[in-house]
C-alpha positions, 0 to 999 in steps of 0.5 A: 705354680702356674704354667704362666709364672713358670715360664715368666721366671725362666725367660726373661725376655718373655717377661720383658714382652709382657712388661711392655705389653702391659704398660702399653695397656694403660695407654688409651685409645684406638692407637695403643697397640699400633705399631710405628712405621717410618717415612721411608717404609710408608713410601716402599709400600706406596710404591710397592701398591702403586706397581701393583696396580699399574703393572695389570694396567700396562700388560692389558693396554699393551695387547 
């Protein structure tokens, strides 16, 4: 018995990742394996980016 199919049959929530994993394969394209982000995730990295850059911005033209 392979060390793969070993830890398949004692953890299931192993074999369940592989299952996904693996039907996520017969999808095509460059977005197979993608993750999904909200609309409010996307808009907290935006502004997280945003601040980023600004806060260098504002502490250099304040001297």
């Amino acid at each position: 018995m392979g060390i793969e199919r070993g830890l398949l049959q004692r953890d299931r929530a192993l074999a369940h990742r592989f299952d996904v994993f693996n039907a996520s394969a017969l999808n095509s394209g460059p977005q197979r394996f993608a993750c999904e982000i909200t609309n409010k995730e996307l808009w907290v990295i935006l502004v997280a980016v945003a601040a980023s850059v600004m806060l260098p911005v504002l502490v250099i033209l304040s001297v």
